[in-house]
MITORMI-894583 format. One line per field, with one value per residue (C-alpha): residue number from 1; x, y, z. Coordinates in Angstrom, 3 decimals, decimal comma. Example, Ala and Ser with C-alpha at 12.3 -4.5 7.8 and 13.67 -1.06 7.14 Angstrom:
BEGIN
nuvex = (1; 2) $
X = (12,300; 13,670) $
Y = (-4,500; -1,060) $
Z = (7,800; 7,140) $
END
This chain:
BEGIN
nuvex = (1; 2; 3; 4; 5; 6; 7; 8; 9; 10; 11; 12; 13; 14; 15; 16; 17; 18; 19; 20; 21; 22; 23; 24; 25; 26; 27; 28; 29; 30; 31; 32; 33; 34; 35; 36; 37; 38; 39; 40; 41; 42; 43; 44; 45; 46; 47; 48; 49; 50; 51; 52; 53; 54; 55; 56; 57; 58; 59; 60; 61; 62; 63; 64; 65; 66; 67; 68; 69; 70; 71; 72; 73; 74; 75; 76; 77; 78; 79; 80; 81; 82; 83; 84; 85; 86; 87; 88; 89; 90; 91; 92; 93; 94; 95; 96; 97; 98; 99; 100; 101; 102; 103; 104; 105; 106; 107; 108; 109; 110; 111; 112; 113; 114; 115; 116; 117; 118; 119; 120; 121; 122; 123; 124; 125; 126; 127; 128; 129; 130; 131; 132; 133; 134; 135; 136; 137; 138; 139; 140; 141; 142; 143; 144; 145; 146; 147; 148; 149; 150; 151; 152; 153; 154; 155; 156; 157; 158; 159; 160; 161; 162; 163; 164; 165; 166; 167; 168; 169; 170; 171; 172; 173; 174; 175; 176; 177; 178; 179; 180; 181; 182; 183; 184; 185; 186; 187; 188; 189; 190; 191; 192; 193; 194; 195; 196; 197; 198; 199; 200; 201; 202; 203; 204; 205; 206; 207; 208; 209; 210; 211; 212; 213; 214; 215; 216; 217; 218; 219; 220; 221; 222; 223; 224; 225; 226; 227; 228; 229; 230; 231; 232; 233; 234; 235; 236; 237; 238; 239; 240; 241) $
X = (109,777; 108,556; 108,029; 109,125; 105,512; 106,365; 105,582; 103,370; 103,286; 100,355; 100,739; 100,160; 96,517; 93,680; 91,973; 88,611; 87,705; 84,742; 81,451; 80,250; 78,874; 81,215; 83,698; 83,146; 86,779; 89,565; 93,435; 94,040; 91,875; 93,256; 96,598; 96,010; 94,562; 97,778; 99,820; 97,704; 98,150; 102,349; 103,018; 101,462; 102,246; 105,018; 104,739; 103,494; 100,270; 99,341; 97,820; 95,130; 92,478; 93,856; 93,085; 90,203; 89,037; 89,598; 87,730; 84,337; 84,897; 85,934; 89,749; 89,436; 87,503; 90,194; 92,070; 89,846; 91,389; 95,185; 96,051; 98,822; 101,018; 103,689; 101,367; 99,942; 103,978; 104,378; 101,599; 102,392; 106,173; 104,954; 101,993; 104,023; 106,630; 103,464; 104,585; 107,801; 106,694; 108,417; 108,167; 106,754; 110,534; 113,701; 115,208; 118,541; 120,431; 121,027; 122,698; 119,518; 117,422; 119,425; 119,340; 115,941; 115,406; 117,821; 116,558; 112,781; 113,628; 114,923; 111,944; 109,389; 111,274; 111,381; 107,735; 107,245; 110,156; 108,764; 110,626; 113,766; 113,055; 112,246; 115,346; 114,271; 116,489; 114,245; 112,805; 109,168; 107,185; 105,025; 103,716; 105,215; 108,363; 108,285; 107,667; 110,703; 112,986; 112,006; 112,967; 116,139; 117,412; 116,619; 118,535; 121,670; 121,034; 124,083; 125,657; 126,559; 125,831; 122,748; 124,830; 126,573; 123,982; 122,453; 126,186; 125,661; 122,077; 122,737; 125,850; 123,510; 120,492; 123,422; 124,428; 120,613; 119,341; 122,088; 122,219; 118,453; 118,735; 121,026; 119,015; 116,003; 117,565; 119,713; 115,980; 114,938; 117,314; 116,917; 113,155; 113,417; 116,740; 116,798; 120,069; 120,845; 124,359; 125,122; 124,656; 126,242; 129,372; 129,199; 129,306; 131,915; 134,169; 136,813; 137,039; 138,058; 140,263; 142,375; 142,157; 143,534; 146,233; 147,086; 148,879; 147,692; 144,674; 145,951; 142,925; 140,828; 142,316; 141,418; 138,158; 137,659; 139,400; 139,123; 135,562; 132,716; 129,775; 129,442; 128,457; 126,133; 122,334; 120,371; 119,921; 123,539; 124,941; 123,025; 123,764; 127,453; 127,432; 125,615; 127,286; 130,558; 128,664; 127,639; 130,896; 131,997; 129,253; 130,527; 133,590; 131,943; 130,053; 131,657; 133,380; 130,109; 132,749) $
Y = (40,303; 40,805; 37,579; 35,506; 36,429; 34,724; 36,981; 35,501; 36,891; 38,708; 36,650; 33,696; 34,819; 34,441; 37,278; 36,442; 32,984; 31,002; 31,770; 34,765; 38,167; 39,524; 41,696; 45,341; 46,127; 44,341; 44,558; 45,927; 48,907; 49,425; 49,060; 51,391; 54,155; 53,975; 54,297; 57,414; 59,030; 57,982; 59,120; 62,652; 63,064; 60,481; 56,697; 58,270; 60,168; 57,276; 55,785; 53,809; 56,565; 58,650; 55,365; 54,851; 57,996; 58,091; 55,000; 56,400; 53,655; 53,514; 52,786; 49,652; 48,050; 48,197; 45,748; 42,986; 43,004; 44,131; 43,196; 45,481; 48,349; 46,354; 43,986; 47,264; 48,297; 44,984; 45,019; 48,266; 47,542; 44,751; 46,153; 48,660; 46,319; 45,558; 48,543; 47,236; 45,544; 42,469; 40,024; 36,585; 34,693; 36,072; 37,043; 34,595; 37,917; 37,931; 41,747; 43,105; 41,503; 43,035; 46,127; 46,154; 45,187; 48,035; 50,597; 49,837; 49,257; 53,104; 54,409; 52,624; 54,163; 57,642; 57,398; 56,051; 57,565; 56,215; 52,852; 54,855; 55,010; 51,018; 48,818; 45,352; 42,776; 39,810; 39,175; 39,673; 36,936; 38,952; 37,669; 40,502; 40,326; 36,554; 36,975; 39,496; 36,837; 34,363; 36,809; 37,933; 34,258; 32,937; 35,625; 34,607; 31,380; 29,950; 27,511; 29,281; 27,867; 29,486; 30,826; 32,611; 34,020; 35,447; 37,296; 38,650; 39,790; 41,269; 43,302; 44,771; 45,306; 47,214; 49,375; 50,269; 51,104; 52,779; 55,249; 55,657; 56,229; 59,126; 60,842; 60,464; 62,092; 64,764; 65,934; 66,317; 68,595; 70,845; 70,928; 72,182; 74,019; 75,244; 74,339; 72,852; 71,431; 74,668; 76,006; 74,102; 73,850; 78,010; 78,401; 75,376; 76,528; 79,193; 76,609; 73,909; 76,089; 76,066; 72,386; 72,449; 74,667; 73,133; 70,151; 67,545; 65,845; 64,570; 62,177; 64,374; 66,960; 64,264; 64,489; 68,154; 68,554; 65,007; 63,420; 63,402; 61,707; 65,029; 67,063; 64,236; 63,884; 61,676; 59,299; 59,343; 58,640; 55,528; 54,308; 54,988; 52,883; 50,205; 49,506; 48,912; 46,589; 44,372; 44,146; 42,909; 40,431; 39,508; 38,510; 36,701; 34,341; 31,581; 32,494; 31,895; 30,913) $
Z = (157,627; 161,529; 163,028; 160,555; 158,320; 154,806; 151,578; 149,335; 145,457; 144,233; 141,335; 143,196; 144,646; 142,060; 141,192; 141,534; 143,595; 144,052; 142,624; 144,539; 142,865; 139,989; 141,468; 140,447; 139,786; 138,236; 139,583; 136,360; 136,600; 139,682; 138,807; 135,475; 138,153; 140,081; 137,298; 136,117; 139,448; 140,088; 136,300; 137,226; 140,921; 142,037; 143,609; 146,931; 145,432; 144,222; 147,931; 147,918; 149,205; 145,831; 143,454; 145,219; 144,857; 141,051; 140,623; 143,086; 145,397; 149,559; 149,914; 152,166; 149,367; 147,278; 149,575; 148,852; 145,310; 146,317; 149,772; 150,495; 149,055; 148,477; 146,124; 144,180; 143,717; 142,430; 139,906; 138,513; 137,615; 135,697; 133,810; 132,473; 130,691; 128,424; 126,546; 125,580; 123,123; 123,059; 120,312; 121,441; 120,410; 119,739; 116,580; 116,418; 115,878; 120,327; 120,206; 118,140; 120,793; 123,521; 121,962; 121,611; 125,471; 126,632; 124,680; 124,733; 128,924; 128,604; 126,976; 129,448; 132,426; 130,749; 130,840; 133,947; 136,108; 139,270; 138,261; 138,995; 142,669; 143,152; 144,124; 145,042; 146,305; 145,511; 141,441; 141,008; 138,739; 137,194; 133,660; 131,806; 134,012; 133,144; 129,305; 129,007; 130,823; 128,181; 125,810; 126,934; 128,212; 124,538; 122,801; 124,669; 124,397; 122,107; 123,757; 127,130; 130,490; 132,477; 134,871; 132,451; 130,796; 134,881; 134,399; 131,482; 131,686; 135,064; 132,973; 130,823; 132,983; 135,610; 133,025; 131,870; 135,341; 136,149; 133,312; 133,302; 136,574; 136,047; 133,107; 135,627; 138,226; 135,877; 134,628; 138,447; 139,369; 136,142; 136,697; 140,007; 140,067; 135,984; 135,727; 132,951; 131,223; 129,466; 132,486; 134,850; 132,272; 132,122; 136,068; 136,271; 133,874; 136,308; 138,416; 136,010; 134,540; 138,069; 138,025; 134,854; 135,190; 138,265; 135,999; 139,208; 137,189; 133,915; 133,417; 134,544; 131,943; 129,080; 130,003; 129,984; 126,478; 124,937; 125,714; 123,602; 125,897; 128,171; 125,053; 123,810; 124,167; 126,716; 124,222; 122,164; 125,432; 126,450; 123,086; 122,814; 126,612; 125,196; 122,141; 124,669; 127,146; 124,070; 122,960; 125,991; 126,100; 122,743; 123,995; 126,784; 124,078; 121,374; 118,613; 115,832; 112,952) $
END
């Protein structure tokens, strides 16, 4: 940051301090307004004149409660992992657990597909955020150094974002262009044709007449990619016999 400021978490700032008159919002109402506003209009809409403006109050008042933009980001990634729905301890079956953490991670973002545009370089340590750690570090916890279990984690959470990312972004562009994969496959097609009969992309030809994840759902894909990433975190892990 400029001049060497130092970030200090939301989560590390009480919500309410001393004694003085009861506050009349909560950061969760707040938050919850946010998330109301960036589920219907985008992450930008939702500005703290619009939140403010849903909740019948002045926008500077709102800072009192969340001191900057960056904090109100931060609160509203983690208040929407409370819909995951993650059990307080894991299961002792660690690829069930995983499973359920990918595809219950999908879901949220489908909802929410704001999430899709945040890329963060530093980990927030938000309670939710916190609890889901817990969760996932104790599934894979059988006998595996930490470190190896930050490797693996970051394997499967890579392959998540990155594929929700992409089903995000596919249903963009067919929202506001119309296109969709029939479509697209339909206008494609003369051209692959040349690339085909060209005999100079054999892989690529394997593809075309061979795969089975283009023609697939959303949600048959992400499975069919996660069943392969936990078998190679199987491999990673000791041998249970």
């Amino acid at each position: 940051m400029a001049g060497g400021e130092q970030h200090v978490s939301i989560w590390s700032n009480p919500e309410r301090q001393g004694r003085g008159p009861r506050p009349a919002f909560s950061r969760a109402q707040i938050t919850e307004a946010a998330i109301r506003i960036a589920d219907a209009e985008g992450l930008e809409a939702a500005s703290m004149r619009r939140i403010a403006a849903d909740l019948g109050t002045g926008a500077m008042s709102l800072y009192r409660y969340v001191p900057s933009r960056e904090d109100l980001v931060e609160l509203m990634a983690d208040h929407v992992l409370l819909e995951m729905g993650i059990p307080e301890r894991p299961s002792g079956d660690w690829r069930a657990d995983l499973t359920l953490v990918a595809e219950n991670t999908r879901a949220v973002w489908l909802r929410h597909t704001w999430l899709a545009g945040l890329r963060r370089s530093r980990a927030t340590l938000g309670p939710n955020r916190l609890r889901l750690v817990e969760f996932a570090f104790g599934a894979l916890d059988v006998g595996i150094p930490i470190d190896d279990m930050l490797t693996l984690l970051e394997i499967l959470n890579g392959y998540v974002e990155h594929a929700v990312r992409g089903e995000i972004e596919w249903m963009r562009e067919m929202r506001q262009s119309g296109m969709t994969p029939e479509r697209w496959m339909a206008q494609s097609a003369p051209y692959v044709r040349e690339l085909l009969d060209s005999g100079r992309y054999p892989m690529f030809e394997r593809v075309v007449r061979d795969a089975r994840m283009p023609h697939m759902s959303g949600e048959e894909q992400f499975r069919c990619g996660l069943e392969r990433v936990l078998d190679c975190i199987a491999g990673a892990l000791p041998d249970p016999s």
